[in-house]
TIVODO-14304 format. One record per residue (C-alpha): chain; x, y, z; residue number from 1. Coordinates in pm, 1 decimal, always signed. Each point is the difference from the previous one (the first is absolute). Layout:
N
ch = A; xx = X; yy = Y; zz = Z; i = NUM
...
***
This chain:
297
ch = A; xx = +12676.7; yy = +7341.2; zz = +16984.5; i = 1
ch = A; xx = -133.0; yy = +357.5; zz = +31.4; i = 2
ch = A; xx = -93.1; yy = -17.2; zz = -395.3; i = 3
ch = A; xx = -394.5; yy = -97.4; zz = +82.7; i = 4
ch = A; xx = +22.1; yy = +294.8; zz = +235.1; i = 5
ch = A; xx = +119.9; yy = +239.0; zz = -243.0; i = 6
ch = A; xx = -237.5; yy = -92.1; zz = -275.1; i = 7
ch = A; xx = -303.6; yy = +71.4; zz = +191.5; i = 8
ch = A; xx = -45.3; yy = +406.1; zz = +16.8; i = 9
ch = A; xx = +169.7; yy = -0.1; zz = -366.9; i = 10
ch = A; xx = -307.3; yy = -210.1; zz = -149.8; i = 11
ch = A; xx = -186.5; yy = +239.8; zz = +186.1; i = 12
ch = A; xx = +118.1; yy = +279.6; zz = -145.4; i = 13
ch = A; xx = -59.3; yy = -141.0; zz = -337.4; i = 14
ch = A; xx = -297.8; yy = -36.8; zz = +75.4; i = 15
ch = A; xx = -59.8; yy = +328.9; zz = +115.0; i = 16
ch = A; xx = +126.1; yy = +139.6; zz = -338.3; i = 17
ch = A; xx = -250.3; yy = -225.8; zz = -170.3; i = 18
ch = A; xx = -283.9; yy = +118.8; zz = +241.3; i = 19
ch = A; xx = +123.6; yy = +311.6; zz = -80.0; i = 20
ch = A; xx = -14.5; yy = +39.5; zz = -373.4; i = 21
ch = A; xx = -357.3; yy = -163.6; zz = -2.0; i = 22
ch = A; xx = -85.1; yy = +266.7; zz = +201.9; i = 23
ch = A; xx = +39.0; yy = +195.9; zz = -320.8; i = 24
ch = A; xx = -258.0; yy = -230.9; zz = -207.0; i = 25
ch = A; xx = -231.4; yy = -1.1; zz = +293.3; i = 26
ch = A; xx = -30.4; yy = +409.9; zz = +35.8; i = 27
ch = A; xx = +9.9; yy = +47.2; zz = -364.6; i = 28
ch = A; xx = -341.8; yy = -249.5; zz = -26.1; i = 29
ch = A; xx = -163.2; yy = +164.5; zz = +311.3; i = 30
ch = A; xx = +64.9; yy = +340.6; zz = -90.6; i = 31
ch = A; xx = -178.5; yy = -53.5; zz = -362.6; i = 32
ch = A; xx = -304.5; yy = +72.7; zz = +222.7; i = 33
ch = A; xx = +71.6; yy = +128.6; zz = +359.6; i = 34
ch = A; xx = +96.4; yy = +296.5; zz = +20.4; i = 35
ch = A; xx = +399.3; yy = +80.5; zz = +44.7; i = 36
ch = A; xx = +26.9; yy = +185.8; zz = +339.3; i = 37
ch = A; xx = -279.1; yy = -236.1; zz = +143.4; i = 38
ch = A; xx = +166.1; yy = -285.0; zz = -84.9; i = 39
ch = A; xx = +351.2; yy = +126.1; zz = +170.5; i = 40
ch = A; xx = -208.9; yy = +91.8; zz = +308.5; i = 41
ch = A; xx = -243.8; yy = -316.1; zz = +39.4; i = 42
ch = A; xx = +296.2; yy = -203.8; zz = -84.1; i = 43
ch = A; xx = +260.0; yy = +77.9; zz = +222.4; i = 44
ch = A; xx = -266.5; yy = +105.1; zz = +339.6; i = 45
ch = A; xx = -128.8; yy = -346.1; zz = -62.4; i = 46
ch = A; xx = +375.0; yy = -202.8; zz = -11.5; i = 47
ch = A; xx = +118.6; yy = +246.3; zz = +339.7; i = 48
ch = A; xx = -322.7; yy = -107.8; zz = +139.7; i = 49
ch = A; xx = +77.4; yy = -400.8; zz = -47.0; i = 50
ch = A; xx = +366.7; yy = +64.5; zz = +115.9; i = 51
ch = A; xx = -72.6; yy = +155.0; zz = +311.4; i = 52
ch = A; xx = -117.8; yy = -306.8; zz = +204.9; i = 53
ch = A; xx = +349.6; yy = -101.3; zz = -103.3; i = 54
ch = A; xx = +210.6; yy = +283.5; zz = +94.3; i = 55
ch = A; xx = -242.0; yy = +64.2; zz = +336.7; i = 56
ch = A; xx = +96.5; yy = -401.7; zz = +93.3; i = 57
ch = A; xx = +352.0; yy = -18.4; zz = -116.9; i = 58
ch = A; xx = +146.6; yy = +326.9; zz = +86.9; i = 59
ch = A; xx = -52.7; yy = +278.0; zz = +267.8; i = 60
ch = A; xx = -202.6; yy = +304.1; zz = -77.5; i = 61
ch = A; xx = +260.8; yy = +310.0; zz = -158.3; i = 62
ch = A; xx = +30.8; yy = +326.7; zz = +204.1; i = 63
ch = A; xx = -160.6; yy = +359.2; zz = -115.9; i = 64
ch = A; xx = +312.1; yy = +99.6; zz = -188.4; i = 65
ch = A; xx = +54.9; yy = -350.0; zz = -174.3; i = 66
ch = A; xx = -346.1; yy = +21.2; zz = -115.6; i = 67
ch = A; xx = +41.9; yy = +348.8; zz = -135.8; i = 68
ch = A; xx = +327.4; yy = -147.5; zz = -215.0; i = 69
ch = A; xx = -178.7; yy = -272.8; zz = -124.2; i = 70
ch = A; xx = -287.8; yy = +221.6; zz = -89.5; i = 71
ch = A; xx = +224.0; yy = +222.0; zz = -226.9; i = 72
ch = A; xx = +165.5; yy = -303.4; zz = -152.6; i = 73
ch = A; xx = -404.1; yy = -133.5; zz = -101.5; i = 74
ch = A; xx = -45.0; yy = +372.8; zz = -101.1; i = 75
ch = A; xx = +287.6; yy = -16.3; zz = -292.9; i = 76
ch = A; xx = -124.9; yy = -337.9; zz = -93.8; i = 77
ch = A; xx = -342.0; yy = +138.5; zz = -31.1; i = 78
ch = A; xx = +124.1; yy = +241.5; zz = -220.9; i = 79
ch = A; xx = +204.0; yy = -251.1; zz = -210.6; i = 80
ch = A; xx = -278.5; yy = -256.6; zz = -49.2; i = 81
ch = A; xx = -226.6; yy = +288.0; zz = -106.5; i = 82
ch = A; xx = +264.0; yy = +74.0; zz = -261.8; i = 83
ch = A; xx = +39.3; yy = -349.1; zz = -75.0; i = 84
ch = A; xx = -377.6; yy = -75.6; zz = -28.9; i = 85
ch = A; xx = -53.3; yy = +312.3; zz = -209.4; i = 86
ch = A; xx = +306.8; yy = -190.1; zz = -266.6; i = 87
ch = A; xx = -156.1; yy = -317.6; zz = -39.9; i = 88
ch = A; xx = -357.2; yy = +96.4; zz = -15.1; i = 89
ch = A; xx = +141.1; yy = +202.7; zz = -347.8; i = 90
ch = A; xx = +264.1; yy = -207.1; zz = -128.1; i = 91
ch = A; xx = +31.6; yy = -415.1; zz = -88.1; i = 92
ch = A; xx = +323.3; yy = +44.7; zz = +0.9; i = 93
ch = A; xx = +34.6; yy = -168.0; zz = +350.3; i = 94
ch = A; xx = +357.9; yy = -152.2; zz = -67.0; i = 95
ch = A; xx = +173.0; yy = +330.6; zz = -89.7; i = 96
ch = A; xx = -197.0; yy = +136.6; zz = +281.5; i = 97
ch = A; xx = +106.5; yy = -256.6; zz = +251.6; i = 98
ch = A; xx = +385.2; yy = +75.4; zz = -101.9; i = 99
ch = A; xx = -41.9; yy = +398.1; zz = +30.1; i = 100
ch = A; xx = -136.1; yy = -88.5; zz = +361.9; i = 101
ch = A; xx = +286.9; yy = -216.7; zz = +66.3; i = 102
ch = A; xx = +231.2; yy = +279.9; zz = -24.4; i = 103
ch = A; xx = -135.4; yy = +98.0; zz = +340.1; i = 104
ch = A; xx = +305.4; yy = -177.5; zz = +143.3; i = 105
ch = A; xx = +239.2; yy = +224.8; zz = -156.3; i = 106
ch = A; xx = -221.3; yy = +343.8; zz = +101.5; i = 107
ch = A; xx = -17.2; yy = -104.4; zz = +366.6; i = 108
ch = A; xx = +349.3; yy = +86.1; zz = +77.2; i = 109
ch = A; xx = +28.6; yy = +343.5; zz = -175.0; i = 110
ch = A; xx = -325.9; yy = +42.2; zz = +217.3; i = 111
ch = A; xx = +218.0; yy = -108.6; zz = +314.8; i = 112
ch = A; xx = +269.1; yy = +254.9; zz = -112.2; i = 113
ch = A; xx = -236.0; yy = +258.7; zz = -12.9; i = 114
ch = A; xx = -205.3; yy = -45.3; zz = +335.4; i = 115
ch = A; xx = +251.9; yy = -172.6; zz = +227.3; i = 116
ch = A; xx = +337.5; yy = +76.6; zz = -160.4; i = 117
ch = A; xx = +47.6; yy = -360.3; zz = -93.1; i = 118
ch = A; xx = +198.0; yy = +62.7; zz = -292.6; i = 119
ch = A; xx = +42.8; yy = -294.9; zz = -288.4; i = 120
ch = A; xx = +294.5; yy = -204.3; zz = -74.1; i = 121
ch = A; xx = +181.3; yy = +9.4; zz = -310.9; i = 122
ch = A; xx = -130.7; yy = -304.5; zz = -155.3; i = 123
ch = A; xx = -359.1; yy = +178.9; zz = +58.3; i = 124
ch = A; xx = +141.7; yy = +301.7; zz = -303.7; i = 125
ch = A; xx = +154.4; yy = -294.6; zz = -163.7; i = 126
ch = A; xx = -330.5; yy = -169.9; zz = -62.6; i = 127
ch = A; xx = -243.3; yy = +290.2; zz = -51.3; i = 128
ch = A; xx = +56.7; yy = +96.8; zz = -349.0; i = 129
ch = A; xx = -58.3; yy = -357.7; zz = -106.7; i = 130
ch = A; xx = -344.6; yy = -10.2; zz = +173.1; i = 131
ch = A; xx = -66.6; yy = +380.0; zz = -174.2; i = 132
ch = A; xx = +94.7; yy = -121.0; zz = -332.6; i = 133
ch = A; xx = -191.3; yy = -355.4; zz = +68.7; i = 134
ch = A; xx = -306.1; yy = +216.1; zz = +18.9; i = 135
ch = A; xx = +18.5; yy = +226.6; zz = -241.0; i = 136
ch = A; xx = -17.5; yy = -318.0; zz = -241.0; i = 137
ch = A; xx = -310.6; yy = -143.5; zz = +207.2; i = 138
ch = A; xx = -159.6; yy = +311.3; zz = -64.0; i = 139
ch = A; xx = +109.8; yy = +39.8; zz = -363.7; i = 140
ch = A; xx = -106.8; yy = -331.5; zz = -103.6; i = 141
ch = A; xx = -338.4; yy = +17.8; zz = +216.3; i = 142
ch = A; xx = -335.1; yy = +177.1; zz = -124.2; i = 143
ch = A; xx = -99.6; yy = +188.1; zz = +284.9; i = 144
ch = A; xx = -205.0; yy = +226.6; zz = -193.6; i = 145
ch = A; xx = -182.7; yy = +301.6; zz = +131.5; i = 146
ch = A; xx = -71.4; yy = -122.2; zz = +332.8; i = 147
ch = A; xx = +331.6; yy = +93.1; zz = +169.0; i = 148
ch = A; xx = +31.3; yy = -335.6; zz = +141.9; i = 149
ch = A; xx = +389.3; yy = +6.4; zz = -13.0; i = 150
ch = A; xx = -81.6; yy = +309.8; zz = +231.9; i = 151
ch = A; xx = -162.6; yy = -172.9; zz = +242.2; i = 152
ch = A; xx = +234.4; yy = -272.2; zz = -11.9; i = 153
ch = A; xx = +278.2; yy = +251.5; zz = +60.5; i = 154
ch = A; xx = -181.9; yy = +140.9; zz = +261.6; i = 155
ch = A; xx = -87.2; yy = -294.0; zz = +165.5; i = 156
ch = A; xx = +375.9; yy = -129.6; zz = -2.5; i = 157
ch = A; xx = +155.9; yy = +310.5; zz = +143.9; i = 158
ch = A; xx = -280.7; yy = -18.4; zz = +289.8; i = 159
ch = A; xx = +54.8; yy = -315.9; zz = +51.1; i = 160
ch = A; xx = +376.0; yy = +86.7; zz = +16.4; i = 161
ch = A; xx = -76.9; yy = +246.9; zz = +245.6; i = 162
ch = A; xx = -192.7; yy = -249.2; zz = +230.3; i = 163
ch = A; xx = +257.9; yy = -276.0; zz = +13.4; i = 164
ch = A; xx = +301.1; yy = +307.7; zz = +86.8; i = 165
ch = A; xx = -256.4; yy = +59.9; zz = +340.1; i = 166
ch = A; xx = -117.7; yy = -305.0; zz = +19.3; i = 167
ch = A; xx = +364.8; yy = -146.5; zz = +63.3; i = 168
ch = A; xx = +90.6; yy = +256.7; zz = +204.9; i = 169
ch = A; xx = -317.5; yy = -90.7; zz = +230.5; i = 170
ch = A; xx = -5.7; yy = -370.3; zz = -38.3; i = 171
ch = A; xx = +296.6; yy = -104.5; zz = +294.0; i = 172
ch = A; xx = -265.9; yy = +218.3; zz = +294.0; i = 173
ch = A; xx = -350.4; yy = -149.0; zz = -109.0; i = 174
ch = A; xx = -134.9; yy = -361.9; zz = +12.6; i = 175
ch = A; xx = -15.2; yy = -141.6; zz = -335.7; i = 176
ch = A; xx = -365.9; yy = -116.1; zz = -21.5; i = 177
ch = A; xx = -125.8; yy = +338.6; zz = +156.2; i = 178
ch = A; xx = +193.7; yy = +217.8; zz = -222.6; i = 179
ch = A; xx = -95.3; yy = -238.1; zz = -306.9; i = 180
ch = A; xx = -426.9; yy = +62.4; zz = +121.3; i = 181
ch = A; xx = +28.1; yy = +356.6; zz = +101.7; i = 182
ch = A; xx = +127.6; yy = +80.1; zz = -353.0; i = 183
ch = A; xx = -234.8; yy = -202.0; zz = -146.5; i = 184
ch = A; xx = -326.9; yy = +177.5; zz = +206.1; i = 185
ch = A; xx = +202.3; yy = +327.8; zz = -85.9; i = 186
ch = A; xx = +12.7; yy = -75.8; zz = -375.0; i = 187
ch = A; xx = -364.2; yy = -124.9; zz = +26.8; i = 188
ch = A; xx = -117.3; yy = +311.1; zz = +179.0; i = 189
ch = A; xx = +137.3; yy = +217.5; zz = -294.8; i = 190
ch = A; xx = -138.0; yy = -193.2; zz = -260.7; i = 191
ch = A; xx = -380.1; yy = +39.4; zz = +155.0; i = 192
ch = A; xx = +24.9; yy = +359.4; zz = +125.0; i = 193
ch = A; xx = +123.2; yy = +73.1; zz = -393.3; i = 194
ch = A; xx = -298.4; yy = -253.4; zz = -147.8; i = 195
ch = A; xx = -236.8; yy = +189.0; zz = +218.7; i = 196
ch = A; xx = +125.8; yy = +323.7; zz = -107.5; i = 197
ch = A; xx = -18.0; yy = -66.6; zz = -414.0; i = 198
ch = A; xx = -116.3; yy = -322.2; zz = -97.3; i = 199
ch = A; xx = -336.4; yy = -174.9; zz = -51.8; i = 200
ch = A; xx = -103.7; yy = -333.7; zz = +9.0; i = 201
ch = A; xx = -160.9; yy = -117.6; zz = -306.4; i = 202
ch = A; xx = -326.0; yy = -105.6; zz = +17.0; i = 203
ch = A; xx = +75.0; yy = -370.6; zz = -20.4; i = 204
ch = A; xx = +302.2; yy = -236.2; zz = +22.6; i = 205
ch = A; xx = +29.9; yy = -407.9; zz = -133.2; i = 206
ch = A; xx = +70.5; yy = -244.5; zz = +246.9; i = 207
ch = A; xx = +344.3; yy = -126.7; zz = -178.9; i = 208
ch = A; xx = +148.3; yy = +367.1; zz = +87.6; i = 209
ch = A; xx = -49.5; yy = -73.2; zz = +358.0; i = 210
ch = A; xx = +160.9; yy = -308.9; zz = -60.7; i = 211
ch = A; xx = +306.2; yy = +205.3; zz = -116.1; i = 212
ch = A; xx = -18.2; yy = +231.2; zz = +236.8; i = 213
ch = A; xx = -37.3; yy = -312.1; zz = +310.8; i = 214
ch = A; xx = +340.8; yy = -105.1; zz = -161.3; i = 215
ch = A; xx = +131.7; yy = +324.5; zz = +25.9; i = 216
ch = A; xx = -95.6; yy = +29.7; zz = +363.0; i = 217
ch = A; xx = +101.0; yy = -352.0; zz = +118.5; i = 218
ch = A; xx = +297.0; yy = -143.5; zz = -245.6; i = 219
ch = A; xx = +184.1; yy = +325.0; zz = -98.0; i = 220
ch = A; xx = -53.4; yy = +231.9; zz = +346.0; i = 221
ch = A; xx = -50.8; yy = -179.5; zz = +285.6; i = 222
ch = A; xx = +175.6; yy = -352.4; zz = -87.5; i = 223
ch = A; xx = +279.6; yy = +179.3; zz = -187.6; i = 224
ch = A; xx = +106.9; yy = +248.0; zz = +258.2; i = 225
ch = A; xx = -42.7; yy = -237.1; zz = +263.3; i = 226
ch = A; xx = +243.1; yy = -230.6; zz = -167.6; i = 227
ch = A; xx = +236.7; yy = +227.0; zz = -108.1; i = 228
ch = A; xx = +22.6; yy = +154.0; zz = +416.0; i = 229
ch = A; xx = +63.5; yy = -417.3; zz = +81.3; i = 230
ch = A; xx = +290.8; yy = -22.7; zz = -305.9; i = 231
ch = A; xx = +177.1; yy = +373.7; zz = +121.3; i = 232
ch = A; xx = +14.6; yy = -199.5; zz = +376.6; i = 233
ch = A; xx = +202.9; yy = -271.3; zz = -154.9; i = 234
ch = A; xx = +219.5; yy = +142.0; zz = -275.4; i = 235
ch = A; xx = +217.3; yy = +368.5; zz = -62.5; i = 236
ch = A; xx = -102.5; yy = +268.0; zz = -223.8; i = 237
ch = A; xx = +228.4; yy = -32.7; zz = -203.0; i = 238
ch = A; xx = -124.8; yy = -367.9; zz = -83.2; i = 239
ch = A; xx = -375.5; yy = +118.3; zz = +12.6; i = 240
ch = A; xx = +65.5; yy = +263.2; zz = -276.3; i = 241
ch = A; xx = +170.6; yy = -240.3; zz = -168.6; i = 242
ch = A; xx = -299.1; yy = -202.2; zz = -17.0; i = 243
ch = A; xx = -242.2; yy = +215.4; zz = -52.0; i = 244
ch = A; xx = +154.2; yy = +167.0; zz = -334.7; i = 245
ch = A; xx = -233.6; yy = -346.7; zz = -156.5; i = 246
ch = A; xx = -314.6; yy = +219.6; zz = +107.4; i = 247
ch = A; xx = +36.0; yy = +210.0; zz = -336.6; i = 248
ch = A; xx = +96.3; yy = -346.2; zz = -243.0; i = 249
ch = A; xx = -267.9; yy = -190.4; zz = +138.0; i = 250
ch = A; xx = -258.2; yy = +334.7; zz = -58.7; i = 251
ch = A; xx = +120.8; yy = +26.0; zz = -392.0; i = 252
ch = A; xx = -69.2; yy = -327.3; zz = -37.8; i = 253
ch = A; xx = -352.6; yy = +3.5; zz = +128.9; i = 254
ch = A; xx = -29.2; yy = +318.1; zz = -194.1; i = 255
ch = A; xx = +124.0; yy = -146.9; zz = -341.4; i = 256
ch = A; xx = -228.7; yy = -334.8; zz = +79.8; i = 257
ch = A; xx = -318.2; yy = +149.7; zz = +96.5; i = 258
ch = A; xx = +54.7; yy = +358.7; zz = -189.9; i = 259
ch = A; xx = +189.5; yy = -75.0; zz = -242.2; i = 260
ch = A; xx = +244.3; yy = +270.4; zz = +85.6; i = 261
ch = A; xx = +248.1; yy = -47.2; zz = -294.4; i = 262
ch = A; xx = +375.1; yy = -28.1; zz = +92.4; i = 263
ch = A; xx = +244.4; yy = +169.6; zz = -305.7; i = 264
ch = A; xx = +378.6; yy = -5.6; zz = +23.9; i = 265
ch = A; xx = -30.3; yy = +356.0; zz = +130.4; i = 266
ch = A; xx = -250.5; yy = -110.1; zz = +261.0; i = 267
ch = A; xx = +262.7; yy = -308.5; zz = +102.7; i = 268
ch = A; xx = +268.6; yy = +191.9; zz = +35.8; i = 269
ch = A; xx = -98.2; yy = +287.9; zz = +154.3; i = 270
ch = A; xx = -149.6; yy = -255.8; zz = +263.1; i = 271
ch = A; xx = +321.8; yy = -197.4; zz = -15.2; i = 272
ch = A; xx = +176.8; yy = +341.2; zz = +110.7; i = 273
ch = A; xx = -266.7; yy = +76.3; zz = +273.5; i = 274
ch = A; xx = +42.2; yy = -351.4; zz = +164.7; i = 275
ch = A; xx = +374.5; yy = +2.4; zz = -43.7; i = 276
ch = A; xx = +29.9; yy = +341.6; zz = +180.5; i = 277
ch = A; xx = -203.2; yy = -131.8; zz = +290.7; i = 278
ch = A; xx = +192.0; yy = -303.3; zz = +75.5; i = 279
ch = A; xx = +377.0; yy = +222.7; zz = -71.9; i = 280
ch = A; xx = -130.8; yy = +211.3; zz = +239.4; i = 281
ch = A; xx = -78.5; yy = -276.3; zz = +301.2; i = 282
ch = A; xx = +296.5; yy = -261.9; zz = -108.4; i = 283
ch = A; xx = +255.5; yy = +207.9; zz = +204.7; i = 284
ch = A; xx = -303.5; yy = +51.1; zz = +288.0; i = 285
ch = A; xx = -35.7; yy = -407.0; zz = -32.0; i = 286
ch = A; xx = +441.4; yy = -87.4; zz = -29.2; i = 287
ch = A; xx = +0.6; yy = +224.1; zz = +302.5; i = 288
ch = A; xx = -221.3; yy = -173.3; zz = +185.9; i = 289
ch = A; xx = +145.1; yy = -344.6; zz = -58.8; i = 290
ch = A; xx = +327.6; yy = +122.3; zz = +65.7; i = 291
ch = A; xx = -115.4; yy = +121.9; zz = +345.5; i = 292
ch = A; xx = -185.9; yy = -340.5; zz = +56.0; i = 293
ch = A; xx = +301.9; yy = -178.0; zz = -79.1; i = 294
ch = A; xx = +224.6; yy = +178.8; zz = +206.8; i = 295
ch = A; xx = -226.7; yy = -55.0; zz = +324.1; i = 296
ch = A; xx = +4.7; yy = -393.5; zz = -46.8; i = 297
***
């Protein structure tokens, strides 16, 4: 009877994945004529600002020092969607991209070792060396060329890493929808300062780029996060990270649709290793969970 109940925040979270990855296709269009760091900024300040009548309704305002750890959790995910905009705006490889970012999930805890002494299970060193040698095929049997997108990639994923290590540590002392805007306006903030700083607007733009860059905005930033703060209410981690490991299938498949990013036996496998790793490393986080469920009924 509880079935219908269940279902609910997991079709969200598919969706959320799928939002997600065509977040990917949208920033890749808008970028082709927006410039990178004023995208990031105009992008994110605009989804914090349609998510604060939300948060201001629904939850009560945070304190000095919640605000401050919410601001340095927007500051690392500046940083890693600077990285990560830098990648795709040199590469079309956006499904060996969107599997190197995935890896995230297995950086965040040697990130929690490091800054809170949260150190990682065995199964975590179990499942490593299968994501490392999962990527060294992606990026053997992907053309990244001179543009040191796998770089960026890199250094968008260990960022990223980074952010969800503080971010989790945070998360149990600051309401949901104010943490989710204040990172946002944060990541926003960084993007503009840095556009201001180096970039130019060029001297025209067409009208279907701010059509892109609208869906990037509404569908991928504001609809997506808000969604995905409604699913985390209703399901565990472990289940959520689960679910979103689709984010990185459902971006090569965009990618080998609408850029016909090619996909060798190299490229399969070393994605088939990358995935695997990912959901090794939660399974145990996800049995645990059910076990624990289980034993409380």
């Amino acid at each position: 009877c509880d079935a219908p109940m269940n279902r609910a925040p997991l079709l969200l979270m598919i969706l959320v994945t799928l939002l997600a990855a065509a977040g990917w296709l949208f920033s890749k269009e808008a970028i082709r004529e927006l410039p990178t760091a004023a995208f990031i900024g105009s992008r994110f300040l605009l989804a914090a600002l349609l998510l604060l009548p939300l948060a201001w309704l629904r939850e009560p305002p945070p304190s000095g020092s919640q605000l401050l750890r919410a601001a340095g959790c927007g500051t690392l995910l500046g940083a890693s969607l600077l990285f990560w905009v830098t990648a795709i705006s040199q590469s079309d490889a956006l499904g060996s991209g969107a599997f190197i970012m995935s890896v995230a999930t297995l950086m965040a805890p040697l990130a929690a070792w490091a800054a809170f002494k949260a150190r990682p299970g065995r199964h975590y060193w179990l499942t490593l060396p299968v994501a490392v040698a999962g990527l060294l095929l992606l990026s053997s049997s992907t053309h990244w060329g001179v543009s040191l997108s796998l770089f960026w990639f890199l250094a968008a994923a260990a960022t990223l890493g980074v952010q969800l290590a503080v971010h989790r540590h945070f998360a149990q002392s600051i309401p949901p929808t104010w943490l989710t805007c204040i990172q946002l306006a944060v990541t926003g903030l960084i993007g503009t300062l840095l556009s201001l700083l180096t970039e130019q607007w060029p001297a025209s733009i067409s009208s279907g780029v701010w059509g892109w860059f609208a869906a990037s905005v509404l569908i991928a930033t504001t609809l997506r996060y808000w969604l995905l703060t409604h699913a985390l209410s209703r399901m565990t981690t472990a289940h959520a990270a689960l679910l979103m490991l689709l984010e990185p299938v459902w971006t090569l498949i965009l990618s080998t649709f609408f850029y016909d990013e090619p996909l060798g036996a190299a490229k399969l496998t070393g994605v088939g290793l990358v995935l695997g790793a990912l959901v090794l490393y939660q399974l145990p986080l996800l049995l645990r969970s059910r076990k624990f469920k289980s034993s409380n009924e």
